[in-house]
KEDREN-456691 format. One record per residue (C-alpha): residue in one letter; x negated, z negated, y. Coordinates in steps of 0.001 Angstrom, whole numbers, padded with zeros to 6 digits, always signed. Each point is the difference from the previous one (the first is absolute). Example, Ala and Ser with C-alpha at 12.3 -4.5 7.8 and 13.67 -1.06 7.14 Angstrom:
! KEDREN-456691
A-012300-007800-004500S-001370+000660+003440
//
This chain:
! KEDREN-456691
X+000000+000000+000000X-002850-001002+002290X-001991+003226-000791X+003292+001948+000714X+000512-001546+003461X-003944+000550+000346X+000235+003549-000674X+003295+000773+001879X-001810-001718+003090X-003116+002457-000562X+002316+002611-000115X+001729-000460+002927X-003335-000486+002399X-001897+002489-001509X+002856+002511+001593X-001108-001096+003464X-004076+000551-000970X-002098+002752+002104X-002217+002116-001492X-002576-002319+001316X+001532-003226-002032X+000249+002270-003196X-003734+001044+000631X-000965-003513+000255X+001815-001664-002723X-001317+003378-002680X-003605-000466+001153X+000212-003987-000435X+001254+000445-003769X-003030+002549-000734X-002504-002447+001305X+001902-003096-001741X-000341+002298-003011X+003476+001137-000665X-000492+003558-000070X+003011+000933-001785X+002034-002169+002063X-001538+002027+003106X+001359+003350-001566X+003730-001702-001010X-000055-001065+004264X-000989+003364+001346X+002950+001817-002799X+002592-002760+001782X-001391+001305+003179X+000658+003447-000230X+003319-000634-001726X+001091-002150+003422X-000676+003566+001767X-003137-000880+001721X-002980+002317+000202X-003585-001193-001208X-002949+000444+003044X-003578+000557+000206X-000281-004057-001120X+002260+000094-003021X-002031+002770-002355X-003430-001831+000072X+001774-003131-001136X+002513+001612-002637X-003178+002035-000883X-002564-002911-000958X+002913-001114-002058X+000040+002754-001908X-004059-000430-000434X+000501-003183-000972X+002599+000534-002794X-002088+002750-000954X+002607+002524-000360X-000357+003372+000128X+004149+000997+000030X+000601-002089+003097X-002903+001024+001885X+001219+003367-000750X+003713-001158+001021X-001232-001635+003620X-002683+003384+000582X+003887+001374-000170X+001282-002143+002355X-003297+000672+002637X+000664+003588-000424X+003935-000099+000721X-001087-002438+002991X-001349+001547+003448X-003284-001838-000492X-001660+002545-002673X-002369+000741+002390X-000675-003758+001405X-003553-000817-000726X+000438-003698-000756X+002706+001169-003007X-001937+002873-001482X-002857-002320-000310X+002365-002765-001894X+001128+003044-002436X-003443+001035-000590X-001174-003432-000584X+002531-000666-002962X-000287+002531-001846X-003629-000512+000277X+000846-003577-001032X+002203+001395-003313X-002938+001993-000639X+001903+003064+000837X-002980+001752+001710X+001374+003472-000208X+003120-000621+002004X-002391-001934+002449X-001689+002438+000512X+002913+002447+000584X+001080-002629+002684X-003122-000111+001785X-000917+003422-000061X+003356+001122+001927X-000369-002683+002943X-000657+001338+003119X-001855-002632+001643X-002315-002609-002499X-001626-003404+001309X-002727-001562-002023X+002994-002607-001753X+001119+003559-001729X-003280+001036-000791X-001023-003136-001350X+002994+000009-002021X-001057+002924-001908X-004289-000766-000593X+001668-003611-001403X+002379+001778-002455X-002830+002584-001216X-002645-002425+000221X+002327-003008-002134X+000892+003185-003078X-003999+000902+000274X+000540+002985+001331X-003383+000024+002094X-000427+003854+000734X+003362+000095+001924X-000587-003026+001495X-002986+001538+001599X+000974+003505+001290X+003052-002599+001748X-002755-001793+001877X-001721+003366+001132X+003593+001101+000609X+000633-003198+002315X-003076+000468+001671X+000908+003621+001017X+002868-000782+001294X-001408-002537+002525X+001310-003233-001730X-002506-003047+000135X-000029-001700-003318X+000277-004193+000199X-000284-002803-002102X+002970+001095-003051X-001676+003512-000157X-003902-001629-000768X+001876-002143-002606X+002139+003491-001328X-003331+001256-000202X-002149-003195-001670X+002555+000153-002363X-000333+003706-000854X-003912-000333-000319X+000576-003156-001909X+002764+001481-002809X-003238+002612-001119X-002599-002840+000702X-001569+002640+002654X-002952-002566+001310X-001183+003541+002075X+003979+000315+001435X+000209-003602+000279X-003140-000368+002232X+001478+002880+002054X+002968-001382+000510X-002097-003807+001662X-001852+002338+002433X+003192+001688+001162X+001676-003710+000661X-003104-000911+001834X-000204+003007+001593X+003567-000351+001035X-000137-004221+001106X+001908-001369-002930X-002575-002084-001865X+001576-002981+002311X+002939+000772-001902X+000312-002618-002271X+002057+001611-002743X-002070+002992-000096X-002878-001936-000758X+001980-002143-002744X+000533+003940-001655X-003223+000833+000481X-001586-003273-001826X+002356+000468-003015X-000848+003570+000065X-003662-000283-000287X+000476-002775-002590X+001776+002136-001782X-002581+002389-000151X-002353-002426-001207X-002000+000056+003794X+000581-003782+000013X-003231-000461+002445X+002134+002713+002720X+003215-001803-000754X-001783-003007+000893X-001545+001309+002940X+003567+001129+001558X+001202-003323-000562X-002845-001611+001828X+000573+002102+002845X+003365-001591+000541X+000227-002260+003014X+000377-003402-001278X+003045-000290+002158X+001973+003133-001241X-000770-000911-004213X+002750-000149-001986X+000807-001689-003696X+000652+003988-000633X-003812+000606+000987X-001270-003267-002542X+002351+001307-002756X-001405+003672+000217X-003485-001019-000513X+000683-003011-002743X+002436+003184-001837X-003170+002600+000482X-002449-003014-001800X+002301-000786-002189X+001101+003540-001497X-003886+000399-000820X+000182-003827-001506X-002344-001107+002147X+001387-003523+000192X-002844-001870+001496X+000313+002096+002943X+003870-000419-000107X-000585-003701-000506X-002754+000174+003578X+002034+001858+002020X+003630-002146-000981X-001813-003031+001170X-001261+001752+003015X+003664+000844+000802X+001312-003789-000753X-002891-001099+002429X+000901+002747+002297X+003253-001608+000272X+002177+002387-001968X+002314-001013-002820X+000547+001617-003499X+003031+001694-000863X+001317+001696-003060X-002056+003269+000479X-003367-001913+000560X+000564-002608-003203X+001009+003442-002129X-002730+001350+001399X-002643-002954-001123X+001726-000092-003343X-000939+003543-000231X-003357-000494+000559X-000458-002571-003048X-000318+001953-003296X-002688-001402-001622X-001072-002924-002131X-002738-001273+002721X+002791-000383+002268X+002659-001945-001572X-000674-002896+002406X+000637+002116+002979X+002578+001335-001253X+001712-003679-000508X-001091-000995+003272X+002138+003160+001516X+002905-001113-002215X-000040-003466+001796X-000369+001438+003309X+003108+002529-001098X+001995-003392-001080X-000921-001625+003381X+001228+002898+002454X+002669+000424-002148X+000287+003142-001318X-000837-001030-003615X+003980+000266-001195X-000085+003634+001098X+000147+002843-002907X-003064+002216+000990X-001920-003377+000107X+001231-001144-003093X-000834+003404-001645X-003494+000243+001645X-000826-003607-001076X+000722+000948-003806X-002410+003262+000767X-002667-002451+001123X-000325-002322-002494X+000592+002667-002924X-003175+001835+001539X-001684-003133+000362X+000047-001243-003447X+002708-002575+000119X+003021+001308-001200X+001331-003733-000589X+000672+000052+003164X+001067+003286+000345X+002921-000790-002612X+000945-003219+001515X+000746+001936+003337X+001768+002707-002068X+001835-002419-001931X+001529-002119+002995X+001042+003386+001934X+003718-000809+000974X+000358+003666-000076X-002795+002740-001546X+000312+003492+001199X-001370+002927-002073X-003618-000703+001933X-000079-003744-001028X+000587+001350-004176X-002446+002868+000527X-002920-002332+001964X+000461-002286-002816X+000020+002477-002908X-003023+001195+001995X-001697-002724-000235X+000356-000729-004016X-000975+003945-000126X-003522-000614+002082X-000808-003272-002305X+000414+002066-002850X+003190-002253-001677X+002233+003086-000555X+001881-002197-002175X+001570-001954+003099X+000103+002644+001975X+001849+002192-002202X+002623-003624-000950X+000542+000287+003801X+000609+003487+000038X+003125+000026-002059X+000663-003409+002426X+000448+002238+003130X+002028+002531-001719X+002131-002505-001979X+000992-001279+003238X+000918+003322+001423X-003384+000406+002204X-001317+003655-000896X-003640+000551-000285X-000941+002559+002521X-003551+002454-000420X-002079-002994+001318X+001028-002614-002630X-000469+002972-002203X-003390+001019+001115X-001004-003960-000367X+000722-000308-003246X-001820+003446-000657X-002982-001195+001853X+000708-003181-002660X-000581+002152-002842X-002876+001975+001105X-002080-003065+000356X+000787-001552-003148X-000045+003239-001829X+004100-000639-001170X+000407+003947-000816X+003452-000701-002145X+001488-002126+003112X-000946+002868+002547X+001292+002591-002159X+003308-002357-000300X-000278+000238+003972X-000738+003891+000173X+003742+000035-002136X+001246-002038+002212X-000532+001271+003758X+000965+003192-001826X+003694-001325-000777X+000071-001663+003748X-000731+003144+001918X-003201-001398+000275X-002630+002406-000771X+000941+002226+002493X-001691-001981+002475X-004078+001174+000667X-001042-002884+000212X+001761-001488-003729X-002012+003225-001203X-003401-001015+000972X+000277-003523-001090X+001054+001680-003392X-003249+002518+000062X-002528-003649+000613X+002470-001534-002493X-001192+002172-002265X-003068+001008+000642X-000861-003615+000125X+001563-000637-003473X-001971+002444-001553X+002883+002816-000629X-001653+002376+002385X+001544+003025-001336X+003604-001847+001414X-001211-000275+003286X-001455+003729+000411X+003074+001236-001588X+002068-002123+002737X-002037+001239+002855X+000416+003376-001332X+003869-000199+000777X-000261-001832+003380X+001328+002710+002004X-001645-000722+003374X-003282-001941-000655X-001333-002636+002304X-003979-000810+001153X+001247-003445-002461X+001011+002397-002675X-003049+002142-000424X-001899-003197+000596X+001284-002571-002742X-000466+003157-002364X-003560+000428+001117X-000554-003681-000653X+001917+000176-003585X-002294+002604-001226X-002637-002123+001383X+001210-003306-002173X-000083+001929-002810X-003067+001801-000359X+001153+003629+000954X-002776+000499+002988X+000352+003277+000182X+003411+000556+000059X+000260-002396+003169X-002904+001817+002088X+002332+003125-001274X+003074-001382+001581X-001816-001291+002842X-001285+003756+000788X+003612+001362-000939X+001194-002422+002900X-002434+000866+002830X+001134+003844-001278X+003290-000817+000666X-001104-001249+003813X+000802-003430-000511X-001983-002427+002309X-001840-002722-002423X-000090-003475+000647X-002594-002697-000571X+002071-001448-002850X+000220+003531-001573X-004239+000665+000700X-000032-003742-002068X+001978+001200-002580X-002422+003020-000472X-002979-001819+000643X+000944-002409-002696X+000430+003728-002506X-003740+000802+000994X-001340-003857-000442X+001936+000149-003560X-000803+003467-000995X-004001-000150+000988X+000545+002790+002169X-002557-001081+003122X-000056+003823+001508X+003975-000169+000422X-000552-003576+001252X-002288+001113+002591X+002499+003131+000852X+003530-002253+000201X-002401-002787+002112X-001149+002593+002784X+003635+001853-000432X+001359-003660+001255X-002225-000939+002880X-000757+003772+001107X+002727+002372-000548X+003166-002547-000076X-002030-002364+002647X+001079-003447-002142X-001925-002710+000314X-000925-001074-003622X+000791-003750-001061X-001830-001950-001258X+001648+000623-003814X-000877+003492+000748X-003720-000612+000608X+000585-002459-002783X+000960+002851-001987X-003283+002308+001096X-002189-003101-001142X+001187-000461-003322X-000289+003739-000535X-003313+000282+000879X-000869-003465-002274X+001342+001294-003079X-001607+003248+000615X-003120-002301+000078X-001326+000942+003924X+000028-003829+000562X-002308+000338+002669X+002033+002120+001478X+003098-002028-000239X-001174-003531+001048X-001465+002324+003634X+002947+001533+000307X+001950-003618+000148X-002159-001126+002147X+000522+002884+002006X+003503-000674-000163X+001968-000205+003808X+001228-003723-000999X-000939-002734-002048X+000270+000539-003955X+001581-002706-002233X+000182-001301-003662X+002177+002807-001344X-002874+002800+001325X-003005-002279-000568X+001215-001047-003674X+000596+004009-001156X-003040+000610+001221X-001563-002824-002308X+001681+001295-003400X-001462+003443+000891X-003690-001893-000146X+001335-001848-002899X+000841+003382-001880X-003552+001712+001450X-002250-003019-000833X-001052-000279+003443X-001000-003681+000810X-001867+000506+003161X+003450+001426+001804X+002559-002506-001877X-002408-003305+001004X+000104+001583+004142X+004196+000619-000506X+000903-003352-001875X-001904-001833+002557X+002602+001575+002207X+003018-000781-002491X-001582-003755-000044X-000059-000252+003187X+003944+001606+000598X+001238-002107-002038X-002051-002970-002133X+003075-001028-002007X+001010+003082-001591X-001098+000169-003307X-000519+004068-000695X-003374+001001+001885X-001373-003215-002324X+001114+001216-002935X-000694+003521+000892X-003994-000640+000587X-000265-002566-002805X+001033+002464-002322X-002657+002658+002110X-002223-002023-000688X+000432-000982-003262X-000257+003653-000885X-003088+000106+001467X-001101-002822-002272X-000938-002443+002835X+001730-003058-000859X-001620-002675+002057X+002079+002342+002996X+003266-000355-002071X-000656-004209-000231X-000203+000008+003838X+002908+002337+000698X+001762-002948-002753X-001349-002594+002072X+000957+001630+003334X+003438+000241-001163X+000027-003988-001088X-001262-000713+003620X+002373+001804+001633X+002587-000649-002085X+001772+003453-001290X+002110+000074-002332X+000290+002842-001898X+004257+000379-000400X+000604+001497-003682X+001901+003530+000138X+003643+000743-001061X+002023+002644-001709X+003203+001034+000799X+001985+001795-002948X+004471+000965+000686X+001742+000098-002948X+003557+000915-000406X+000416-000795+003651X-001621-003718-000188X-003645-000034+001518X-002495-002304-002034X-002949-001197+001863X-003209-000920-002376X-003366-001679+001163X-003078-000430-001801X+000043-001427-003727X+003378-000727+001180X+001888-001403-003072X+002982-001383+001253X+002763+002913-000217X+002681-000672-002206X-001790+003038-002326X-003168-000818+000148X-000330+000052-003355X+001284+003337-000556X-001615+001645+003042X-003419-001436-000754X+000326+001527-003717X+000908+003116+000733X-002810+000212+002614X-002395-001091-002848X+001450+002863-002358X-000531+002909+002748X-003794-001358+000535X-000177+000603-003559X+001039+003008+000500X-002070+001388+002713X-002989-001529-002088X+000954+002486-002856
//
């Protein structure tokens, strides 16, 4: 009854309203966020016989952006053409700018190319829409196009154009585009230089995205300009930088928010960092953000990645409501530990409460079975993203290909890539690797070749892929050829796996010399990984001079790893000079290493069985252990 009176009341005022007090009462429901209610006011409007002005489109017209619907922008481009204000700059510009916003960039463009007079608000319209769909050739000739016609670009065109340069990682564009906003006065514009630090970090320049933000003036710096450089860290999991430059901000007198604890989270993904990692969790809890979803789901990321996925389940476990990220982090999570078991037992969790697995819980649980070798599970998978429309998807293929590959069922993965009909720099790649993993050298340097044929750009994980083929395959010449393809030809700066890579290949061709100079030689500083490949190379050579000068190195990297000990007792034990393998023994009792005994990991029928040394303890020990004993027999025969 009350609502009727209410309504009748509405009613009867809203017959007196101008067009000014219908403008005002549309555009106050759009920025309230009742966008449909907007549209439902300016239909009541026309039915009480009054006509819409120059005011009413722009505000009917972000409506329409914001529902995201392509049939009533269509509907109200109607109404602008029945109107007299077709031709009204202000309107044509609102029309433009939603269809832009539905992503509707041909009727835009339609739009914009029939106005008679364009300000910079229309042409920015159009370098935003090309520049958001990636679409960076158009979005250049517009520029020239703008420029020609006498229009001064400001601060929403740089950012149109940072954007474009940043959706092809362009550093060469991107760098263009910071001299023209110096050029033009707008490196005072805070919010150009918040793009242009998340830009560059995005690129990976993290020293020029840290040199726009410190030419900021302290007074103009934002939380946005904080956030942009903690995200750029953090995407690179840098977290001790993340962590220094958070702390900076606190002291700076800023305060987290969501984006910058998401942001820290993000940053955490490995064991060594676990306490940080807790220490942003508390800081989440105290600001209060800790109850929110992306939070929640980020936190579970964290601690998977970091080892403790205790923790991670307890957080999953207590989620008042889990949303298809929250199951697929989690199953993630079991996946990356290698317990397929619980990750598959939560699998048919999600979908038994009516959460379907989308490609990314799929691809986790593929990832799953690469690792642990689980060829029968990923084959279940392969079945099943088949009956789920699924495989479709590019990037479901080329976690099948590694799948495989990785499994050992090669000749699954290059019959899969085979049928891809449209292959990706990721495709040709993980096939490259594949080959690699399983001992068919050649066949990857073929594919590689067959992809540069093709006039597909390489990346550094693809020259690491075929690096790794030479290394394998012996094949030093090719090595040498791929290496100065990378750093002359494709102008990548190698890694330091792919120098890794270059060193091992010349070891085990036995030019140790040669190797241990060109480490040292190296651009950066080499670790255990390079140091210790280069020792088995001596170990396999009988070189004792070279292994003593690189595990000096290893002993010095890291005294408590046990390897490089072993490695040159056993050296030297080959060499018959056993008074050097006593005080390798004794070095290792000083400093304490313990040697940690290795581990097999066998699936069976879809359970995974995890065996140490000598381990006796399986409930078929027995029967294992005898049947071992009858194939040595075997073998012996």
């Amino acid at each position: 009854m009350v609502a009727s009176t209410a309504t009748q009341s509405f009613n009867r005022f809203s017959n007196l309203w101008t067009v000014a007090q219908w403008n005002f009462i549309i555009r106050e429901s759009v920025n309230q966020g009742y966008a449909h209610k907007a549209l439902l006011l300016f239909r009541e409007m026309k039915q009480k016989g009054l006509e819409p002005n120059n005011l009413t489109f722009p505000s009917v017209a972000k409506a329409c952006s914001k529902l995201l619907n392509i049939k009533y922008c269509q509907i109200v481009h109607t109404h602008v053409v029945k109107s007299g204000f077709q031709s009204d700059l202000f309107v044509q510009t609102s029309v433009v700018d939603v269809y832009v916003k539905c992503s509707q960039l041909g009727f835009a463009y339609n739009v914009f190319a029939r106005m008679p007079h364009r300000d910079v608000a229309s042409w920015n319209s159009m370098i935003l829409g090309f520049a958001q769909l990636g679409f960076v050739d158009r979005v250049v000739d517009l520029f020239h196009e703008m420029g020609n016609e006498g229009i001064r670009p400001d601060s929403v065109t740089v950012i149109g154009l940072t954007q474009s340069a940043l959706s092809v990682k362009d550093l060469r564009m991107m760098k263009s585009v910071h001299s023209l906003g110096i050029k033009i006065g707008l490196e005072i514009d805070v919010s150009v230089s918040n793009t242009w630090i998340a830009a560059y970090a995005k690129c990976g320049e993290l020293g020029l995205a840290e040199t726009v933000f410190d030419g900021i003036d302290k007074d103009l710096m934002t939380a946005v300009s904080w956030n942009s450089l903690i995200a750029g860290y953090a995407l690179f999991e840098q977290c001790p930088k993340a962590i220094g430059f958070f702390k900076k901000m606190i002291h700076g007198g800023f305060r987290a928010n969501l984006s910058t604890i998401l942001s820290l989270l993000s940053s955490c993904l490995q064991p060594e960092v676990l306490f940080h990692g807790k220490l942003i969790h508390c800081h989440g809890i105290q600001v209060g953000c800790d109850s929110d979803i992306q939070v929640i789901n980020t936190l579970i990321s964290m601690y998977s990645k970091c080892g403790d996925i205790g923790s991670a389940r307890y957080l999953f476990d207590n989620m008042l409501a889990k949303t298809r990220v929250s199951w697929t982090v989690m199953i993630a999570g079991y996946s990356e530990k290698g317990d397929l078991d619980e990750a598959m037992t939560l699998f048919s969790e999600m979908e038994a409460v009516g959460e379907k697995p989308d490609l990314v819980t799929v691809v986790s649980l593929l990832s799953g079975c690469g690792q642990a070798g689980a060829l029968e599970l990923g084959k279940w998978i392969d079945d099943y993203s088949i009956m789920n429309g699924l495989k479709d998807n590019l990037i479901v293929c080329n976690a099948l290909i590694d799948m495989y590959a990785k499994c050992g069922n090669i000749d699954n993965a290059r019959e899969l890539f085979y049928t891809i009909p449209e292959k990706s720099l990721v495709s040709w790649t993980t096939l490259i690797a594949g080959y690699a993993l399983n001992g068919e050298f050649k066949e990857a340097l073929a594919l590689f070749f067959q992809m540069i044929e093709s006039r597909l750009k390489p990346n550094h994980v693809t020259f690491l892929a075929v690096l790794q083929a030479c290394n394998h395959g012996g094949f030093l010449e090719k090595g040498w050829e791929c290496f100065n393809l990378m750093t002359k030809v494709f102008k990548i700066n190698p890694g330091l796996d792919h120098y890794s890579c270059m060193a091992n290949l010349l070891g085990r061709m036995g030019r140790l010399k040669e190797a241990f100079e060109f480490i040292q030689n190296m651009p950066f500083k080499p670790d255990a990984g390079i140091w210790g490949g280069l020792l088995s190379s001596c170990k396999i050579h009988r070189n004792i001079v070279i292994a003593e000068c690189v595990a000096y190195r290893l002993f010095e990297l890291d005294p408590q790893t046990a390897g490089p000990y072993v490695e040159m007792a056993n050296i030297y034990a080959s060499a018959g000079k056993w008074d050097r393998v006593a005080e390798i023994r004794t070095m290792m009792k000083c400093n304490k290493v313990r040697k940690s005994p290795g581990k097999s990991i066998v699936q069976v029928n879809g359970k995974t069985h995890e065996f140490t040394v000598e381990d006796r303890f399986h409930p078929e020990g027995f029967l294992i252990y005898e049947t071992l004993e009858n194939l040595a027999l075997h073998m012996k025969e």
